[in-house]
Residue frames as a rotation matrix with the C-alpha (Angstrom) as fourth column:
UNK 1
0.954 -0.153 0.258 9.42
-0.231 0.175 0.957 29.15
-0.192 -0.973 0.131 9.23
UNK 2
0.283 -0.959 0.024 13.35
-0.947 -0.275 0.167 28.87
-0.154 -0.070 -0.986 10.01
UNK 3
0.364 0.118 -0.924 14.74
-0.298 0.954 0.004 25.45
0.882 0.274 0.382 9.24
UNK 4
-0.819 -0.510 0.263 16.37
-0.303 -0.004 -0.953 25.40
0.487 -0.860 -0.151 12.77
UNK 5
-0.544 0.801 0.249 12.91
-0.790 -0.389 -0.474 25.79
-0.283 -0.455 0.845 14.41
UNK 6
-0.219 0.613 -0.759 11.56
-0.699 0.445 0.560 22.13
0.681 0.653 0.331 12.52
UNK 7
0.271 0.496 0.825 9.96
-0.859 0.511 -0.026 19.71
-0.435 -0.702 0.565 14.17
UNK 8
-0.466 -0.193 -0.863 11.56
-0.698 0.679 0.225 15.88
0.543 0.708 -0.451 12.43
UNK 9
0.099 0.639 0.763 9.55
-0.766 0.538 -0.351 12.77
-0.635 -0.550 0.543 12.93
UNK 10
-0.817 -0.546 -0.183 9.76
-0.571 0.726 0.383 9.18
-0.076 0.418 -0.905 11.69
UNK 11
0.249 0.968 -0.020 7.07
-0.947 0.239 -0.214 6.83
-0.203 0.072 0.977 9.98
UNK 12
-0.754 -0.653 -0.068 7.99
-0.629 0.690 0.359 3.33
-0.188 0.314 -0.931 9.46
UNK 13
0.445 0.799 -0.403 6.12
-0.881 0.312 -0.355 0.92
-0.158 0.513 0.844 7.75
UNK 14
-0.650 -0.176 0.739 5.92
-0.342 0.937 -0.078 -3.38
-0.679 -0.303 -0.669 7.94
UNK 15
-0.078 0.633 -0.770 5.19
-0.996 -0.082 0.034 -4.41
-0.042 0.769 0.637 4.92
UNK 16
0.793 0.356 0.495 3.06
-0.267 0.933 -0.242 -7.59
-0.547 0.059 0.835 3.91
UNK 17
0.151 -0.578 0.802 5.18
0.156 0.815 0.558 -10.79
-0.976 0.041 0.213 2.32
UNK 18
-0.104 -0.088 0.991 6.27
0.832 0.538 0.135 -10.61
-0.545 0.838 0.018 -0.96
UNK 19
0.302 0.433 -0.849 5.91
0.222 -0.898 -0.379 -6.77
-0.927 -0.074 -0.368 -1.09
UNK 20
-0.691 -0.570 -0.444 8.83
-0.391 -0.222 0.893 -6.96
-0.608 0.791 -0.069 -4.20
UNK 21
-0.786 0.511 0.348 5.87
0.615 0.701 0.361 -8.61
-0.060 0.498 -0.865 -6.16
UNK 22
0.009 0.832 -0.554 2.74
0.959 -0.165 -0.232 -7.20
-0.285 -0.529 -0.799 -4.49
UNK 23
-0.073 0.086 -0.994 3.57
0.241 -0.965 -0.101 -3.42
-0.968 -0.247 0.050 -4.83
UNK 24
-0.737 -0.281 0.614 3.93
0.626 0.059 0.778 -3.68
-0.255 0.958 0.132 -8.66
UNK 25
-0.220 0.701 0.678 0.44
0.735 -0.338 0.588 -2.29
0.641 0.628 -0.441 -9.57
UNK 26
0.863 0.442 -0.245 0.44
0.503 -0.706 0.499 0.48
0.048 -0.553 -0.832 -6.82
UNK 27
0.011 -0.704 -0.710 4.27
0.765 -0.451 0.459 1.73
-0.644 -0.548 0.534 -6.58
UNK 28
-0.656 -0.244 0.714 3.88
0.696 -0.561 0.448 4.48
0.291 0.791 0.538 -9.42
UNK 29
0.706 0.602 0.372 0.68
0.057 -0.572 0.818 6.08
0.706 -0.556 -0.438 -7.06
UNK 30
0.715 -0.303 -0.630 2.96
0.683 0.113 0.722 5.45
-0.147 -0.946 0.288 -4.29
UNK 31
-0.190 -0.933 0.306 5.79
0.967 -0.125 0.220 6.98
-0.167 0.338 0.926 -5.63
UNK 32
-0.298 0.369 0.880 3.57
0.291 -0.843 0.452 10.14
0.909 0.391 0.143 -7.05
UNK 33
0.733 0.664 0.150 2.08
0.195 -0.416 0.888 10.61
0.652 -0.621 -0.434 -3.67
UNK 34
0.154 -0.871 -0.466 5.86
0.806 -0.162 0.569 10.66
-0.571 -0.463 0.677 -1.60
UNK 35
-0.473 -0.577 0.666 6.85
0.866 -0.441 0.234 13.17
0.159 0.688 0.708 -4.37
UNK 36
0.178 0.483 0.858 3.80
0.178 -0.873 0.454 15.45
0.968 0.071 -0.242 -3.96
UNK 37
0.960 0.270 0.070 4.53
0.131 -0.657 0.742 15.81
0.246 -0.703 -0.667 -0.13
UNK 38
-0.200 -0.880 -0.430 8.28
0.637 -0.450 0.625 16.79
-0.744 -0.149 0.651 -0.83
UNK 39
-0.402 0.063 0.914 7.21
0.647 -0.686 0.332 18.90
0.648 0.725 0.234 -3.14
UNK 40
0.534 0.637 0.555 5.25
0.044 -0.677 0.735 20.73
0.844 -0.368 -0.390 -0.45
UNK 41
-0.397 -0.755 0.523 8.19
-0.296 -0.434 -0.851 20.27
0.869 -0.493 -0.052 2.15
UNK 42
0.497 0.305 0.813 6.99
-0.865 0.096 0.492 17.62
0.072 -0.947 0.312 4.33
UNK 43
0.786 -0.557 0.268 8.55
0.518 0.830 0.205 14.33
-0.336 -0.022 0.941 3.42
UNK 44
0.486 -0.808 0.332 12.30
-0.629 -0.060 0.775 14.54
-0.606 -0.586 -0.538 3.72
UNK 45
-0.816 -0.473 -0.332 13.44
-0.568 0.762 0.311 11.36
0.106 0.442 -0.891 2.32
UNK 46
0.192 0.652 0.734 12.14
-0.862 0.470 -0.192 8.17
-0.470 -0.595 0.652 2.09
UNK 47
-0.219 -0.518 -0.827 12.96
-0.855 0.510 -0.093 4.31
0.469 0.687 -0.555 1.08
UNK 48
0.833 0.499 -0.240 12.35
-0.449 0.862 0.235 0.87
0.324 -0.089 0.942 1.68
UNK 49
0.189 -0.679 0.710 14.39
-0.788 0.327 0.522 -1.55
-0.586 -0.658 -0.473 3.65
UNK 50
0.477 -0.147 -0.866 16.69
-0.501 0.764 -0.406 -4.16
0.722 0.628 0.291 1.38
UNK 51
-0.973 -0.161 -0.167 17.44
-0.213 0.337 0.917 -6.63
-0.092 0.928 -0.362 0.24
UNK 52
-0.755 0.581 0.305 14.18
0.634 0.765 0.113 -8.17
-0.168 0.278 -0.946 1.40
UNK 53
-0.704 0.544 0.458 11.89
0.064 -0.593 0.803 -5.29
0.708 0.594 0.382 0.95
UNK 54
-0.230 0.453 -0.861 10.03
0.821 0.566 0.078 -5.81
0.523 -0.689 -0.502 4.46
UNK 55
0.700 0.691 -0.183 9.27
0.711 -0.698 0.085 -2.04
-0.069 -0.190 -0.979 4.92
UNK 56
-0.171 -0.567 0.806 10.40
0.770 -0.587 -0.249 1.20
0.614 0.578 0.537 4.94
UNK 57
-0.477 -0.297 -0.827 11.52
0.852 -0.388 -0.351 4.59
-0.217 -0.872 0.438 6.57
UNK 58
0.445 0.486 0.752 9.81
0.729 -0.685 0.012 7.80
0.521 0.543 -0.659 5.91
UNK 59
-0.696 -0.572 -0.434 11.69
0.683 -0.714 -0.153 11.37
-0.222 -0.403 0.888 7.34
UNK 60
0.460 0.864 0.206 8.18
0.833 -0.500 0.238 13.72
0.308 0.062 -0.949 7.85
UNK 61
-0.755 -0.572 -0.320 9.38
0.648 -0.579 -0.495 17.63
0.098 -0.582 0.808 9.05
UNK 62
0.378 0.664 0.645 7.22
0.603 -0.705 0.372 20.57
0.702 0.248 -0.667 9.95
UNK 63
-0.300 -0.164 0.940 6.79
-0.522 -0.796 -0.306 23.95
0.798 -0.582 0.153 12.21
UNK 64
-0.113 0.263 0.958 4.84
-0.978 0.141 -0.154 22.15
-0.176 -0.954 0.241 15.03
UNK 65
-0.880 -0.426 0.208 4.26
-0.389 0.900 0.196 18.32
-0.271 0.091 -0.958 15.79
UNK 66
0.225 0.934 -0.278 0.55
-0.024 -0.280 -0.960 19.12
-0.974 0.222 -0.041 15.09
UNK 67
0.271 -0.155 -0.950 1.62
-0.629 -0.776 -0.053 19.67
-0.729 0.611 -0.307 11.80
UNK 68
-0.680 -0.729 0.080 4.15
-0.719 0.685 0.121 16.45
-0.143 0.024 -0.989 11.49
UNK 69
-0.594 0.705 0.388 0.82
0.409 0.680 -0.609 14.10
-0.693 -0.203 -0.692 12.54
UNK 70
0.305 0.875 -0.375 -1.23
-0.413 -0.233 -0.880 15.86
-0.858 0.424 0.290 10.49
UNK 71
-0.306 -0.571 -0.762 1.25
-0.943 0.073 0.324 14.97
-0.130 0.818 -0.561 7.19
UNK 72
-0.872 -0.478 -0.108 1.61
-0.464 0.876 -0.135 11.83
0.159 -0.067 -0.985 8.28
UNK 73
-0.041 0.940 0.339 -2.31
0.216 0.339 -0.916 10.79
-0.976 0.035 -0.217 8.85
UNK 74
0.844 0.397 -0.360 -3.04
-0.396 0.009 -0.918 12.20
-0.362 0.918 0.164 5.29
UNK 75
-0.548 -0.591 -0.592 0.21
-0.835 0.434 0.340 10.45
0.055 0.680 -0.731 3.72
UNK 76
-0.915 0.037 0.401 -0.98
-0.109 0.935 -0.336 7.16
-0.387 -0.352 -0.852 5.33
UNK 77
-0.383 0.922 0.052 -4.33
0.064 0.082 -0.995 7.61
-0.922 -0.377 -0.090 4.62
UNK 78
0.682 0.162 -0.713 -4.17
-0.707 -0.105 -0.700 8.59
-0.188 0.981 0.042 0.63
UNK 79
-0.588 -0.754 -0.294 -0.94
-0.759 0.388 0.522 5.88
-0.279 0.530 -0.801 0.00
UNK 80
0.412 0.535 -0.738 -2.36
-0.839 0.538 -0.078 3.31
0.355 0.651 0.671 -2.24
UNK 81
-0.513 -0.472 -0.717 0.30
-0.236 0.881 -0.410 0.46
0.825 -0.041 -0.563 -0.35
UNK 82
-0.898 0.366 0.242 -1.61
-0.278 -0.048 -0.959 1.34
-0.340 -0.929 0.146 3.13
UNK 83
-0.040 0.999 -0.030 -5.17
-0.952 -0.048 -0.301 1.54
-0.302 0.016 0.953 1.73
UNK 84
0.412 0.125 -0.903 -4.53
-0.627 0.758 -0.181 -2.27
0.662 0.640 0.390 -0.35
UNK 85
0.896 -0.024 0.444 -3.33
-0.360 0.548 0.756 -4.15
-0.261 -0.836 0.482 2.91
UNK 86
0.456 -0.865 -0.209 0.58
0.038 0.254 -0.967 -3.74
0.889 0.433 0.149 1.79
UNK 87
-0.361 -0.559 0.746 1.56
-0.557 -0.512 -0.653 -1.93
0.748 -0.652 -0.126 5.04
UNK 88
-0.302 0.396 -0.867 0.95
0.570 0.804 0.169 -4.45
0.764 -0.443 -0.469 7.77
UNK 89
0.118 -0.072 -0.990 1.73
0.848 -0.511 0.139 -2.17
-0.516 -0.857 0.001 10.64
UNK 90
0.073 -0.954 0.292 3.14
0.713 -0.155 -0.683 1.22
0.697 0.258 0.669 10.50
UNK 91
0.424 0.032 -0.905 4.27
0.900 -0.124 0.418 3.68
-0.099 -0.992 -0.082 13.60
UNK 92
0.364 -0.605 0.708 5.35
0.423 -0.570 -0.705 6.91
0.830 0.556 0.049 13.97
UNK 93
0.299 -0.304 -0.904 7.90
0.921 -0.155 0.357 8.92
-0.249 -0.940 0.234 16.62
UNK 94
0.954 -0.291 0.077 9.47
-0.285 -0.956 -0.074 12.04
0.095 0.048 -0.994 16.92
UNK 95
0.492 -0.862 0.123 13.06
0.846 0.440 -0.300 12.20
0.205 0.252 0.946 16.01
UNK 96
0.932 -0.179 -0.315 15.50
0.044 -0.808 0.588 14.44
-0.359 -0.562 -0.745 17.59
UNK 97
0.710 -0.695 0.110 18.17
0.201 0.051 -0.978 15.36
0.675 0.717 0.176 15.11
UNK 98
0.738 -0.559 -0.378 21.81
0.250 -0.293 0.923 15.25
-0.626 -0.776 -0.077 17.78
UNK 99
-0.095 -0.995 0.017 24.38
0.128 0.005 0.992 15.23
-0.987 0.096 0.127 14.97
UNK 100
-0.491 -0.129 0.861 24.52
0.671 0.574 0.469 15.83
-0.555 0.809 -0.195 11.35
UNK 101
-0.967 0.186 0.177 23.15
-0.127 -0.945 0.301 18.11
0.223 0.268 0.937 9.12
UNK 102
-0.810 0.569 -0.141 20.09
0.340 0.261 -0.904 18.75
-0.477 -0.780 -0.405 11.41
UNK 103
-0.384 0.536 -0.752 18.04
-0.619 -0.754 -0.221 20.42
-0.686 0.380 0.621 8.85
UNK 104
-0.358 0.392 0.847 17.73
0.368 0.893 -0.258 17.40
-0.858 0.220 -0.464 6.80
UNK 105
0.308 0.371 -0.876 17.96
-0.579 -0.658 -0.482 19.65
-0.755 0.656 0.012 3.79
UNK 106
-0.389 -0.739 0.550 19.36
-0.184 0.647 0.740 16.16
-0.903 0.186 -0.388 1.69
């Protein structure tokens, strides 16, 4: 599929207290599992909110939004910070690139 033609969505994640502690024995699964789904061209970016570490943004893309939700149920659903009660909350939206380099090829 065309990159023009993507579909971009946002995941955000509320992470439990003390997450700069807490994540220690899971952020190297975490990390491997963000990597495998940019390797396959669904995650975009992704990063945690500083200084205090209190959650984080994820940039999901596909062909359809069927597609986008699907990513984003099986990220959430294999991350080791979600399954261990790191992620308090987390929500996702569609995201309508207006400006910038709308492909999100970064």
């Amino acid at each position: 599929y065309e990159s023009k033609n993507l579909v971009t969505y946002l995941l955000e994640y509320k992470y439990t207290d003390n997450m700069g502690e807490k994540r220690v024995p899971f952020r190297a699964d975490h990390i491997k599992l963000a990597e495998k789904f940019v390797a396959s061209n669904e995650l975009v970016a992704a990063g945690a909110f500083v200084p205090n570490l209190d959650g984080a943004l994820f940039i999901f893309k596909g062909a359809t939004a069927e597609d986008v939700i699907a990513s984003i149920n099986r990220f959430v659903q294999e991350d080791p910070y979600c399954r261990e009660g790191l992620t308090v909350t987390y929500s996702w939206k569609e995201w309508s690139v207006a400006i910038g380099r709308g492909t999100l090829d970064i």
